[in-house]
C-alpha positions in Angstrom: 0.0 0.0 0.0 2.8 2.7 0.7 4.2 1.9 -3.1 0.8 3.5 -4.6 0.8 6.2 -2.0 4.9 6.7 -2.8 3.4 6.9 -6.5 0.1 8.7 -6.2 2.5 11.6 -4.2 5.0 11.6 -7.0 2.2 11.6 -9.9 0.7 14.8 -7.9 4.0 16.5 -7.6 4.4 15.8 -11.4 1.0 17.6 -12.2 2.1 20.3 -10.2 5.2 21.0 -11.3 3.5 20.9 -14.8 0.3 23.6 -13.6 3.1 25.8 -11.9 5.1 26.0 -15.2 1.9 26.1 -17.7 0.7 29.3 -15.4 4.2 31.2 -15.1 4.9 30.9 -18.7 1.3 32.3 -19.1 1.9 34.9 -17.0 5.7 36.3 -18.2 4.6 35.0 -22.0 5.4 38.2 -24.5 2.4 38.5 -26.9 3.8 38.5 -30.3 2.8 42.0 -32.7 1.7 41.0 -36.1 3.9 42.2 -38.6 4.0 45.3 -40.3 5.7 44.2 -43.1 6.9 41.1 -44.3 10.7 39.8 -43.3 12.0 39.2 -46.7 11.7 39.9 -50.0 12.2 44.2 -48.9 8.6 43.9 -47.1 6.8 42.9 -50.3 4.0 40.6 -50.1 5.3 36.9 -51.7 4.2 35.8 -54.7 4.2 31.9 -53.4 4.0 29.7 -50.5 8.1 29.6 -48.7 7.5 26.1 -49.1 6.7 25.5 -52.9 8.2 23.2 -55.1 11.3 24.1 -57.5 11.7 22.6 -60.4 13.9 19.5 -60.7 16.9 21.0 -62.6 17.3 23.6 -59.9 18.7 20.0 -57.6 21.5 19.8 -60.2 22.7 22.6 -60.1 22.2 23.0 -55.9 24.6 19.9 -55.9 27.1 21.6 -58.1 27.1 24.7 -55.8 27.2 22.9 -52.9 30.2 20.7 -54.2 31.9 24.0 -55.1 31.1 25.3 -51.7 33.1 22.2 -49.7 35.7 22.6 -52.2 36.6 26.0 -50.9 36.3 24.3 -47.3 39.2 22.3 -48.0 41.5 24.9 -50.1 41.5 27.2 -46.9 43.2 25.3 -44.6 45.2 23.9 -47.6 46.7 27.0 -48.3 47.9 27.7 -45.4 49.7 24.4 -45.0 50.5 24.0 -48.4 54.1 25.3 -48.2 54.7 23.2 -45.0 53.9 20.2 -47.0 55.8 20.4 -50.0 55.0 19.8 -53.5 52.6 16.3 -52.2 50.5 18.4 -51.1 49.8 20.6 -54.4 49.2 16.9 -56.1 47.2 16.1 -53.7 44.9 19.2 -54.1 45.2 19.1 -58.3 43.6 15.4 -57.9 41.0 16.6 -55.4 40.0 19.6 -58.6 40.4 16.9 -61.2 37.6 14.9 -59.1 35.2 18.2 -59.1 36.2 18.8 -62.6 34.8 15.1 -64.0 31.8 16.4 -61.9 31.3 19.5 -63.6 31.7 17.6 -67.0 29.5 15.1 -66.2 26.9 18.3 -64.8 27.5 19.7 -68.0 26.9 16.7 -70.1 23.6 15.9 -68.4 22.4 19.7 -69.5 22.2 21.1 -65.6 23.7 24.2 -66.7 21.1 24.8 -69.2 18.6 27.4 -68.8 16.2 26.7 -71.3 
């Protein structure tokens, strides 16, 4: 019998606690203003939902930027180690461009840097 009455006094502290939080955040909560103006875009309204659908060849060319973008990840820290390193490390990095360069071809060659 004094298990359920251990439990029953921790389930009531539980609800408590919760009651005693629900109420102060009710209490200190900061009512949020509607907006005068939008946050992007320069304050116009949108033309489309933020969450619409891009066309497929847009993924193509993400990928490429984002490729791109790690590539200049790596050449920083490379640079400044380069000379440290010796001229294995300049092969090194030549084969890592040759590697994004067989991806641009191949980008190209699949037509994701068309526009029309």
């Amino acid at each position: 019998m004094r298990e359920f009455l251990d439990l029953g006094a921790m389930l009531l502290l539980a609800a408590g606690a919760v009651a005693a939080l629900r109420l102060l955040h009710r209490l200190t909560a900061v009512h949020a203003q509607p907006l005068l103006a939008a946050p992007l875009l320069s304050g116009n309204v949108p033309d489309e939902h933020a969450l619409s659908r891009f066309h497929a060849r847009w993924y193509a060319l993400t990928l490429l930027f984002l490729a791109f973008d790690v590539e200049m990840l790596f050449m920083y820290p490379w640079a400044v180690v380069v000379a440290d390193m010796g001229a294995a490390a300049v092969v090194e990095m030549f084969v890592f461009l040759g590697l994004l360069m067989c991806g641009v071809l191949y980008a190209w060659r699949e037509g994701a840097l068309r526009w029309a």
